[in-house]
Backbone bond lengths (Angstrom), bond angles and torsions (degrees), N, CA, C in turn:
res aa  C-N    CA-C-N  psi(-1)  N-CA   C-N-CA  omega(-1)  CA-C   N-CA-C  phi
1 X - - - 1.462 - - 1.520 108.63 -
2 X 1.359 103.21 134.77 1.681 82.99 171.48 1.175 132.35 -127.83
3 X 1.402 142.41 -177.16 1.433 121.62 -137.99 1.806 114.43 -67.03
4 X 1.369 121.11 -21.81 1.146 119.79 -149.79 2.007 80.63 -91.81
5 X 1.326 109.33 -22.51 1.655 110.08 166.02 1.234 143.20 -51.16
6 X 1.504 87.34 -11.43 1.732 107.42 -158.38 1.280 101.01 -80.76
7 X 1.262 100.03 135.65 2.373 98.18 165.88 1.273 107.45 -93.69
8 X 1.269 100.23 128.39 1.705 130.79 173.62 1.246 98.60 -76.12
9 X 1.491 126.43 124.00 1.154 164.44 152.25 1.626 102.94 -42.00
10 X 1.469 152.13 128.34 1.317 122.58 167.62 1.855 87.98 -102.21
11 X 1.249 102.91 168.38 1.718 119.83 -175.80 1.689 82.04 -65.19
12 X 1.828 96.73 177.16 1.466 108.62 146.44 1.176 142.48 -74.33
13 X 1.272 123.23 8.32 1.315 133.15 -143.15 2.019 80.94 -129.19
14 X 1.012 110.94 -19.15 1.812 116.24 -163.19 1.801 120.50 -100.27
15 X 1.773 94.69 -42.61 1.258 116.76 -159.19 1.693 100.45 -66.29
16 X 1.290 124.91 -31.29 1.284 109.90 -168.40 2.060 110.79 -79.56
17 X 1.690 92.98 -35.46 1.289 85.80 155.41 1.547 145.01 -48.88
18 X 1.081 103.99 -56.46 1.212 130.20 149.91 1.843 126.79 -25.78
19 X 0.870 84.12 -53.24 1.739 90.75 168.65 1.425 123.75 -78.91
20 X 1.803 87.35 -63.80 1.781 75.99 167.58 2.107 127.86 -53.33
21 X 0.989 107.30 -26.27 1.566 91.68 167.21 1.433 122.44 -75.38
22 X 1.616 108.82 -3.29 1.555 119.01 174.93 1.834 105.02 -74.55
23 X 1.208 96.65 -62.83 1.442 108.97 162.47 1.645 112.58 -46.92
24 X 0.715 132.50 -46.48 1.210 134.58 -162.30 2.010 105.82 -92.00
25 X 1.243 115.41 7.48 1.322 117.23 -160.68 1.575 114.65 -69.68
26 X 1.763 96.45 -35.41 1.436 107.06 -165.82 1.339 102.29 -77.56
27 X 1.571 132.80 9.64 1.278 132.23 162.15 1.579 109.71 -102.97
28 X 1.352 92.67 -26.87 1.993 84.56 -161.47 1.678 87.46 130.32
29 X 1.429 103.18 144.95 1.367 108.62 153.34 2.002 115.84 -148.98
30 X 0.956 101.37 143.08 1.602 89.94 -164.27 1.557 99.05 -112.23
31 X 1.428 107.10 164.36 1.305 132.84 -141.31 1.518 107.36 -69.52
32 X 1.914 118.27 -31.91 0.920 113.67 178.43 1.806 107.27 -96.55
33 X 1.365 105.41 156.97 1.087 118.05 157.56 1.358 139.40 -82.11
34 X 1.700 107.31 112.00 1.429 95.43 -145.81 1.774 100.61 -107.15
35 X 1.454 111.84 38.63 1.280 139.01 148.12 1.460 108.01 -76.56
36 X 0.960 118.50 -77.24 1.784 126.04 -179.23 0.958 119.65 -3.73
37 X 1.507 121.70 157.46 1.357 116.80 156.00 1.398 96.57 -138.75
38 X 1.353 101.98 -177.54 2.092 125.80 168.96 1.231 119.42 -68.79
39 X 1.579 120.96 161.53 1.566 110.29 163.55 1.604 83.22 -147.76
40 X 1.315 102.53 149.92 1.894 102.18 -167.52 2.058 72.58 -135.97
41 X 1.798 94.90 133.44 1.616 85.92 157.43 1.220 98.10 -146.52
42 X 1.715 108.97 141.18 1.268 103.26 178.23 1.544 114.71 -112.69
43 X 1.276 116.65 144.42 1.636 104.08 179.50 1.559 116.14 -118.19
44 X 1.209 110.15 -165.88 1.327 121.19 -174.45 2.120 111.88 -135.27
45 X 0.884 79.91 -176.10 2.200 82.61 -176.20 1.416 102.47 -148.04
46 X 1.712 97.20 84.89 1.761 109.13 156.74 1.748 92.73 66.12
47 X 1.298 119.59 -132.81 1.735 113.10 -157.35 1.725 93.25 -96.73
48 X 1.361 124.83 67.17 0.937 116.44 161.53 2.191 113.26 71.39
49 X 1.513 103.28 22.67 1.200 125.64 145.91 1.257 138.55 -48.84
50 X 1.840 131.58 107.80 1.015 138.42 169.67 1.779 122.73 -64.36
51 X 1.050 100.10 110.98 1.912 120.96 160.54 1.989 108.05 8.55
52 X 1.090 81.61 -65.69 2.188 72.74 -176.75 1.507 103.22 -86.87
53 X 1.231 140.16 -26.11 1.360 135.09 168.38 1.467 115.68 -51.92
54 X 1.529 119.68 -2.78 1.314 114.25 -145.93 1.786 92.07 -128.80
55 X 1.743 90.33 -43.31 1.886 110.77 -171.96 1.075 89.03 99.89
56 X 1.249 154.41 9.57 1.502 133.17 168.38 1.501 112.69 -87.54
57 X 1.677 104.09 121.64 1.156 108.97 -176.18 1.557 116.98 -104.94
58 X 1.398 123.49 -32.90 1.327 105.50 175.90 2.303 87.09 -131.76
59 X 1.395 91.63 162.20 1.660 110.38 171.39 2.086 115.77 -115.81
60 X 1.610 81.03 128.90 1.537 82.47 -172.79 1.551 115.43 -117.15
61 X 1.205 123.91 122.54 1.843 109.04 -168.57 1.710 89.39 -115.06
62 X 1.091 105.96 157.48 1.476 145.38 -174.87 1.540 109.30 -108.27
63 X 1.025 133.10 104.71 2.071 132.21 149.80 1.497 91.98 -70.01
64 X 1.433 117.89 134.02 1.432 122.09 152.86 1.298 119.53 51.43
65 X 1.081 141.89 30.16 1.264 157.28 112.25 1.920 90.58 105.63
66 X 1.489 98.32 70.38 1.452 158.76 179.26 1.448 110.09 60.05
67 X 1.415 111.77 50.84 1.367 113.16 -179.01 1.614 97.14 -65.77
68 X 1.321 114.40 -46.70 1.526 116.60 171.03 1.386 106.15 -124.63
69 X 1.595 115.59 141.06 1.389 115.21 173.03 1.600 110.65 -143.22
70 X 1.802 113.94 135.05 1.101 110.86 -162.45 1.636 84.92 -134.22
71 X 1.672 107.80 151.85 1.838 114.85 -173.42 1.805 91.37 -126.32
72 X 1.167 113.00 154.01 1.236 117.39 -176.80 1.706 104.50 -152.76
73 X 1.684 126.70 146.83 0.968 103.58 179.90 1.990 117.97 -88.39
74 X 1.330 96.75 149.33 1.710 91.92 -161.38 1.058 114.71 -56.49
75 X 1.402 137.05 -17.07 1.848 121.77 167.23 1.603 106.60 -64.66
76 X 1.317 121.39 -0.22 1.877 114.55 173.32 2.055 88.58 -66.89
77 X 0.696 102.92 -92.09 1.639 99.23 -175.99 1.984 95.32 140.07
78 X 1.224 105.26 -6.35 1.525 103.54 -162.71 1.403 99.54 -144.37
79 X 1.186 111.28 157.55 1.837 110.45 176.32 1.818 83.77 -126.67
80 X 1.293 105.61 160.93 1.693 110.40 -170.40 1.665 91.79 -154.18
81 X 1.490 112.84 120.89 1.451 125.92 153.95 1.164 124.90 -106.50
82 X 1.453 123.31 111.25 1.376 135.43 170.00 1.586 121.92 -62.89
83 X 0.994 129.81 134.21 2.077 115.19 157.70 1.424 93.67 87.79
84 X 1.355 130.46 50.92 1.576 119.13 -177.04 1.323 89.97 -125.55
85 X 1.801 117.52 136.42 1.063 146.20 176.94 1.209 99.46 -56.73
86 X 1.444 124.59 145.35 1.483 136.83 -172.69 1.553 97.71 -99.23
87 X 1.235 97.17 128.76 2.094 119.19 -177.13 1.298 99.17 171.97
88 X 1.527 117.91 171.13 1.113 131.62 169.30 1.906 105.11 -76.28
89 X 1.709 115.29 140.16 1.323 121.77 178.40 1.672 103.30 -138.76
90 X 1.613 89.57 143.62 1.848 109.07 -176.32 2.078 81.44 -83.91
91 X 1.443 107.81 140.15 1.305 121.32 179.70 1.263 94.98 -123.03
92 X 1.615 108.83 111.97 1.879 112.38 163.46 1.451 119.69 -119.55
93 X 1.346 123.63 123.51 1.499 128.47 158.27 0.958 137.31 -42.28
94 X 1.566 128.72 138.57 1.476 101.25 154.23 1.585 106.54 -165.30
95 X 1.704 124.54 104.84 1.169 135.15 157.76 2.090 126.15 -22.67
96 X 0.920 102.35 104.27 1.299 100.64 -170.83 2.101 110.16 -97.35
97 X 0.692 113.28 110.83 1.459 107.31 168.04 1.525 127.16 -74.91
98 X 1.731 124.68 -178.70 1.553 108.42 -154.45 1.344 98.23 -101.68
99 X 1.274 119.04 33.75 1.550 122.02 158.26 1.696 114.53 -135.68
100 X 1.854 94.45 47.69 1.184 112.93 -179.19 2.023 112.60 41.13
101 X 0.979 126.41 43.76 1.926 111.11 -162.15 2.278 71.71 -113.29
102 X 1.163 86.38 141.58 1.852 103.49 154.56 1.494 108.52 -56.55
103 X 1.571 143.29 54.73 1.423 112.99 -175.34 1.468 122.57 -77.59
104 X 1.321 102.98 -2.26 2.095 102.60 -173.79 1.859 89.03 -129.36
105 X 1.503 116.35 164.54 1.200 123.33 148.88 1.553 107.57 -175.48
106 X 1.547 103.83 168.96 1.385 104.23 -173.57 1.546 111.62 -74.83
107 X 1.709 139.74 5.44 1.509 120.75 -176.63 0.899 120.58 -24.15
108 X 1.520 108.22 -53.52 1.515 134.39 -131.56 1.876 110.91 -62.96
109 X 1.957 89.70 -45.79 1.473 98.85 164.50 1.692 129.86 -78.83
110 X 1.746 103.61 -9.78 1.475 101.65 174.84 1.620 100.22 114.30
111 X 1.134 120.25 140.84 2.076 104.60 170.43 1.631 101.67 -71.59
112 X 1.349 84.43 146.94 1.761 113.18 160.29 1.360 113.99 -78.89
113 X 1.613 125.39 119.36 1.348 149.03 175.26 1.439 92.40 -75.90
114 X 1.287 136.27 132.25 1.593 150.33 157.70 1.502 114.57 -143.30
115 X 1.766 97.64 122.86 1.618 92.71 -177.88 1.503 103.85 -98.50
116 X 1.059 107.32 172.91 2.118 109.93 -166.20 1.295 78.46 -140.87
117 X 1.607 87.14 129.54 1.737 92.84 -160.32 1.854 88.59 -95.59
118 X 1.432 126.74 -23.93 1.485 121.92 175.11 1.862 97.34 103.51
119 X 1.328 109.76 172.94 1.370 125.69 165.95 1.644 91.35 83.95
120 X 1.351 132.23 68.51 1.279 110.77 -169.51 1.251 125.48 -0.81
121 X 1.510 110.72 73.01 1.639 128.18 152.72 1.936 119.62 -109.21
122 X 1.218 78.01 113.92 1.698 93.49 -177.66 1.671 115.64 -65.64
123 X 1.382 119.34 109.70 1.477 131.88 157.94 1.084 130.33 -68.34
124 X 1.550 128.06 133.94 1.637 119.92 -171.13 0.899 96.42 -125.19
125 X 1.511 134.38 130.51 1.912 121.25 173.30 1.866 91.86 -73.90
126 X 0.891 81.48 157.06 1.737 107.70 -166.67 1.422 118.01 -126.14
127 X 1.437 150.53 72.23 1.143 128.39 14.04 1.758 114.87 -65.11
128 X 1.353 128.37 -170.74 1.529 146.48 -162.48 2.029 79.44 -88.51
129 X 1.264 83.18 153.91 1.760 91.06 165.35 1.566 112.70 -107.95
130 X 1.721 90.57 135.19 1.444 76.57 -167.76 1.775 114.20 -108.83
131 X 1.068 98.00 156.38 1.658 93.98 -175.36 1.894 114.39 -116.36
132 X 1.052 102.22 155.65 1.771 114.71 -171.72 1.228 112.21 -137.38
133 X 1.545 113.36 167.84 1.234 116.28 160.67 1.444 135.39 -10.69
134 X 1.193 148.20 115.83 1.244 138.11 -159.56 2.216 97.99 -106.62
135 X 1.166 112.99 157.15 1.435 94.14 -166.34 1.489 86.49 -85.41
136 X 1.838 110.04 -161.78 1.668 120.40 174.59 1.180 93.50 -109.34
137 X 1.297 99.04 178.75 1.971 110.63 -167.29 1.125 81.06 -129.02
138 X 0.765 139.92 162.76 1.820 162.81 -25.08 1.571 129.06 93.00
139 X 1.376 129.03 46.40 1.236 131.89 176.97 1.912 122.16 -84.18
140 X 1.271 102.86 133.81 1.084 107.92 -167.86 1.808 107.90 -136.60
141 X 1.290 107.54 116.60 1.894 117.33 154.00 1.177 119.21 -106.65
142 X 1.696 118.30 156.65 1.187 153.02 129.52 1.472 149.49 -98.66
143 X 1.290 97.46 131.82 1.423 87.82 178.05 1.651 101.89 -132.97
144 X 2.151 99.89 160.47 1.212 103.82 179.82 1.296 119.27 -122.06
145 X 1.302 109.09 25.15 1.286 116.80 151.68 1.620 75.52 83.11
146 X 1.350 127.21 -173.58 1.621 141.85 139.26 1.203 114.74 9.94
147 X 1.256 130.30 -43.20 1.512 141.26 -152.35 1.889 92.83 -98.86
148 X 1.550 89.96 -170.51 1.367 100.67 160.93 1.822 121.75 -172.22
149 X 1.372 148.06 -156.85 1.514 116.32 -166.02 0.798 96.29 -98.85
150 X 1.378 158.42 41.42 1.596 148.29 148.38 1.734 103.08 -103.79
151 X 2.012 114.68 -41.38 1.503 95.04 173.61 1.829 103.23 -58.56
152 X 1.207 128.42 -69.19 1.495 141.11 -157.44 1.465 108.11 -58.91
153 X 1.372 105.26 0.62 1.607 97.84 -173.20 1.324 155.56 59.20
154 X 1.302 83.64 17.68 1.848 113.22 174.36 1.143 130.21 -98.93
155 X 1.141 103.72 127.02 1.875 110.74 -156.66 1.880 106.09 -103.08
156 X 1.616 87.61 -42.73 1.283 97.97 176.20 1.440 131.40 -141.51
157 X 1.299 130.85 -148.39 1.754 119.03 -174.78 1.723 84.04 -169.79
158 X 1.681 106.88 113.28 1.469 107.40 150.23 1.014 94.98 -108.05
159 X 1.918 87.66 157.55 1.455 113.52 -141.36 1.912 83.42 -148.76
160 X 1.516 101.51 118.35 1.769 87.80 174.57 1.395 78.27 -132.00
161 X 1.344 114.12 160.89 1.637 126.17 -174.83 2.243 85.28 -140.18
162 X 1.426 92.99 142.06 1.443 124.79 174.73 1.356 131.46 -126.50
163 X 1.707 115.75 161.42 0.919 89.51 -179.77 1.293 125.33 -110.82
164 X 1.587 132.29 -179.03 1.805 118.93 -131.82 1.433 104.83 -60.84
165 X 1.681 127.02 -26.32 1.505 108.30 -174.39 1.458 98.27 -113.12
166 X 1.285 99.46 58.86 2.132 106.64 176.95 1.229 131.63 19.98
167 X 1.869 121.98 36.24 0.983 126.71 -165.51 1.522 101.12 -105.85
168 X 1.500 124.33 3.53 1.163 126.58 -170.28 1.763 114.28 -164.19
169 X 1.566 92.39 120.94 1.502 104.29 177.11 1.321 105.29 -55.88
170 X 1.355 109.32 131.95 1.836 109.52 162.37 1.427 106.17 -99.79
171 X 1.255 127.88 -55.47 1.839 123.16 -173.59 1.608 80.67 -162.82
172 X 1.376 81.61 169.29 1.484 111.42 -153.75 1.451 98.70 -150.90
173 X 1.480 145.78 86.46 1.314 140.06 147.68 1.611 119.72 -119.75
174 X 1.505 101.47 -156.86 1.196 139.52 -160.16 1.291 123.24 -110.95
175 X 1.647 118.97 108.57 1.726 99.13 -179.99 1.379 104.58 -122.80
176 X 1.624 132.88 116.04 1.155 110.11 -178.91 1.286 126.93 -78.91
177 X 1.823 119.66 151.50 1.648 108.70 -160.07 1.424 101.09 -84.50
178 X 1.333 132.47 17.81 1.627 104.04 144.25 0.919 127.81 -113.72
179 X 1.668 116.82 36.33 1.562 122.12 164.17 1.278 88.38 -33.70
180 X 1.859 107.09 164.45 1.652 124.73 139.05 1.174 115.17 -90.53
181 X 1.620 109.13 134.55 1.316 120.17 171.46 1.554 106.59 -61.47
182 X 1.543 110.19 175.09 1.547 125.27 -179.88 1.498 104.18 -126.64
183 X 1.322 113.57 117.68 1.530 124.81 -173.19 1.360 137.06 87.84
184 X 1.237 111.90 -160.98 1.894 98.23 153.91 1.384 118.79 -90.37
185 X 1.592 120.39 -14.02 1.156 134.93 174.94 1.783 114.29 -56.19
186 X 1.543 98.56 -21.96 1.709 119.12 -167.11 1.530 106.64 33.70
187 X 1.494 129.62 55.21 1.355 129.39 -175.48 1.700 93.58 -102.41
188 X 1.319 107.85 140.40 1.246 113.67 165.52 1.656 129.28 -124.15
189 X 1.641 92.79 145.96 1.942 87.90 -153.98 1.890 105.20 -82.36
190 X 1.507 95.42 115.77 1.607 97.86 -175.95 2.142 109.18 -62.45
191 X 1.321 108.11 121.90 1.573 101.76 -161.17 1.801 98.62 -73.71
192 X 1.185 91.30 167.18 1.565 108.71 -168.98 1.510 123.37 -164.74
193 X 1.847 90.25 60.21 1.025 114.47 -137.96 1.926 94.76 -64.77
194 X 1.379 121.84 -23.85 1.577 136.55 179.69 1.097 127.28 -89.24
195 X 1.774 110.57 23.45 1.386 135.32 -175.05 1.407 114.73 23.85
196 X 1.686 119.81 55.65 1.111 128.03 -154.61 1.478 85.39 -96.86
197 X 1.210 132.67 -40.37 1.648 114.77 -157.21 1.601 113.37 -66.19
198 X 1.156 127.00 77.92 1.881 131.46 -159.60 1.882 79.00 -66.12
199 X 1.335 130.96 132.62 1.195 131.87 150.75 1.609 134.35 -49.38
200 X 1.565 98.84 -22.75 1.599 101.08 -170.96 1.591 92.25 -95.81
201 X 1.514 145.49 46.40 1.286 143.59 -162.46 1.376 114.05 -157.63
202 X 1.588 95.23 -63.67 1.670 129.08 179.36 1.564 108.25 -35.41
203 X 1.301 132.38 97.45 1.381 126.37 179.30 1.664 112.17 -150.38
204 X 1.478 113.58 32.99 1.665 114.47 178.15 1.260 110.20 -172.19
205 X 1.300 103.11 144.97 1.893 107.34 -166.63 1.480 89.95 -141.67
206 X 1.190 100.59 126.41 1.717 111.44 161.48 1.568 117.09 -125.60
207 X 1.608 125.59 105.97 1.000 140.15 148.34 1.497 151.09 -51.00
208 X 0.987 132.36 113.07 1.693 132.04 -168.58 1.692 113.58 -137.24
209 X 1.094 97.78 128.29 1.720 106.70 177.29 1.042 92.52 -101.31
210 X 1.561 109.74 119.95 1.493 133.66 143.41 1.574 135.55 -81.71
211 X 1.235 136.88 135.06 1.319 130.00 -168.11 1.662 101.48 -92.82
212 X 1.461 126.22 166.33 1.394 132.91 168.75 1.766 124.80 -42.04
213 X 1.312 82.43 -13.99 1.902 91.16 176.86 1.374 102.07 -111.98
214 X 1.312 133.88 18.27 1.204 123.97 160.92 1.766 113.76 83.58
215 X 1.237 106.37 9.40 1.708 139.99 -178.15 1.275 102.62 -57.35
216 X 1.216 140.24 149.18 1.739 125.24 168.71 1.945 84.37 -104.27
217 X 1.069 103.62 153.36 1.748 119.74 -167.22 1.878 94.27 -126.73
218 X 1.013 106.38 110.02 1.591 112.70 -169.55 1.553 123.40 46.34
219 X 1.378 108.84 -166.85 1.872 96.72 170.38 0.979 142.69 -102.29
220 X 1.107 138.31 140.45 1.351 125.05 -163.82 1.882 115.69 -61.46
221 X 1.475 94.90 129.60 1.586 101.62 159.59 1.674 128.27 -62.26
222 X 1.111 97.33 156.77 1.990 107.02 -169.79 1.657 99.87 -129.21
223 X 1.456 120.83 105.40 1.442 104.89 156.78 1.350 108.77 -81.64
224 X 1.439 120.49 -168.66 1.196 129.37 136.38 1.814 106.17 -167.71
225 X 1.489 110.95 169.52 1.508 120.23 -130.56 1.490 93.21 -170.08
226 X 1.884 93.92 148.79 1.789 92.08 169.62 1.856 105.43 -87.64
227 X 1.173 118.40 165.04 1.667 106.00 -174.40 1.319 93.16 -62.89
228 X 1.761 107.29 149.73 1.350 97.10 163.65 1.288 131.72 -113.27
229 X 1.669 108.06 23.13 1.607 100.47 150.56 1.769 93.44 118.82
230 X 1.309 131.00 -176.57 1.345 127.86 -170.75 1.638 100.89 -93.95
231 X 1.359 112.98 139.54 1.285 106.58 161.86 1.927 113.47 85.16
232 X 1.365 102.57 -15.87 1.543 102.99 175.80 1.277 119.44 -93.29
233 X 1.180 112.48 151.20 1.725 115.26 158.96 1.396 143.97 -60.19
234 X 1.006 141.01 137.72 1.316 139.98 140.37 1.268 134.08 -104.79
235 X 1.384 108.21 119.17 1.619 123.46 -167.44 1.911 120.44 -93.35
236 X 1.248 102.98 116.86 1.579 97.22 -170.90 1.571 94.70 -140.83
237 X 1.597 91.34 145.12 1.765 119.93 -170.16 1.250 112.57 -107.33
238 X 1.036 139.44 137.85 1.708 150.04 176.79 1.431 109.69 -107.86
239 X 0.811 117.62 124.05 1.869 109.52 166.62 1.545 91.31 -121.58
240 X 1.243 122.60 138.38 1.422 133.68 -168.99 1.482 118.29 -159.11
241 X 1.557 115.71 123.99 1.632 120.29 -179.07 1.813 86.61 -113.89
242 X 1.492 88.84 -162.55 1.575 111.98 -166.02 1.739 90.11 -68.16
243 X 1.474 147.80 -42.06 0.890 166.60 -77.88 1.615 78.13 -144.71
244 X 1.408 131.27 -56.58 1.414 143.74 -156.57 1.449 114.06 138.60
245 X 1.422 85.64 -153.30 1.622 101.03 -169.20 1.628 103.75 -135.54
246 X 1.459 100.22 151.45 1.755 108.95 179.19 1.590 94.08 -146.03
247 X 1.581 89.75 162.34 1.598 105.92 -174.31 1.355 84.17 -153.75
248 X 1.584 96.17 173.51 1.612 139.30 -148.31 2.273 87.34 -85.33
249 X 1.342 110.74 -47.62 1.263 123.89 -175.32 1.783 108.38 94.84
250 X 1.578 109.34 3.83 0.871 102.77 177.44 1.433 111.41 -137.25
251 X 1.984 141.70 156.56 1.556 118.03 -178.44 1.262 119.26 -58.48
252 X 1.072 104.46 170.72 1.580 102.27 178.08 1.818 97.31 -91.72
């Protein structure tokens, strides 16, 4: 069979539409769904913060963690979805700056639940959603040259990140070394799950390979870095034998 053969599955959120215009064929069925309804959301920027004071240039919200996704530029004040299947939807923010990076979003307050009641009836989130600081990410590779973490004996990688004049733990975990990398870059995103890494702070990474017995496997590496701000990355490389691991001490 080949690909253009394949039957597309529609989501749950699609299929009933979907049918009924099947049913509905021997009349005609037209493009919109005239089940649907609107969702209008309007937000805000941190304590009532204007768009270029901030660098946020356009706002992007998410239904269902992108079942639908609509971008708007941030002087609209509101993001608005037309033709959306009536159910309850998780509503997430997210401030984009002009080098495309996520630097603001709504986590911080939790997603907004909104039901769409359908029949072209228009929804307003009720208060504005508000969006904040977005934390930094934390990406981290290795490589073992020839080898790999079962020859070198590395099971795992603690990973504590600080802040820039090391007077304060930010998070403190665990990455195991056979995560899968992401891309050709094979960088992997260290989780942070307590959106602890604040960007305007974040300025030190200390690394350690641990073996399956809980062994420390050479010494731990030390970057350090200027913060890089809300919503950005930091990229760090491992080169590591049986011996351990070493780095540059600085991102890549």
């Amino acid at each position: 069979m080949s690909v253009t053969d394949q039957l597309v599955i529609p989501s749950r959120r699609t299929w009933l539409p979907l049918l009924a215009c099947v049913v509905a064929s021997i009349v005609g069925c037209e493009a919109d769904d005239p089940g649907a309804g609107v969702l209008v959301v309007p937000y805000e920027l941190g304590n009532m913060r204007d768009c270029e004071s901030l660098g946020i240039v356009k706002v992007a919200a998410e239904l269902d963690d992108e079942f639908l996704v609509e971008e708007v530029a941030c002087e609209s004040g509101e993001v608005r979805f037309n033709q959306v299947p009536a159910d309850t939807y998780d509503v997430r923010l997210y401030g984009i700056d002009a080098d495309g990076y996520r630097v603001m979003d709504s986590v911080e307050a939790g997603d907004v639940k909104l039901k769409i009641i359908g029949q072209g009836t228009t929804v307003v989130a009720d208060p504005p959603v508000q969006l904040t600081a977005a934390p930094a990410e934390l990406r981290l590779r290795w490589d073992f040259g020839f080898g790999t973490c079962d020859s070198a004996s590395v099971d795992n990688f603690e990973v504590m990140a600080w802040r820039k004049d090391g007077s304060q733990l930010l998070m403190e975990t665990h990455v195991a070394c056979e995560m899968p990398g992401e891309g050709v870059e094979q960088y992997r995103s260290v989780p942070d799950v307590d959106r602890e890494l604040a960007g305007d702070v974040f300025g030190e990474v200390s690394v350690q390979a641990i073996d399956r017995n809980d062994t420390l496997v050479g010494d731990s590496v030390a970057f350090f870095f200027e913060t890089p701000g809300a919503g950005r990355p930091i990229m760090l490389t491992l080169d590591c034998t049986v011996a351990g691991c070493d780095g540059t001490g600085e991102p890549d």
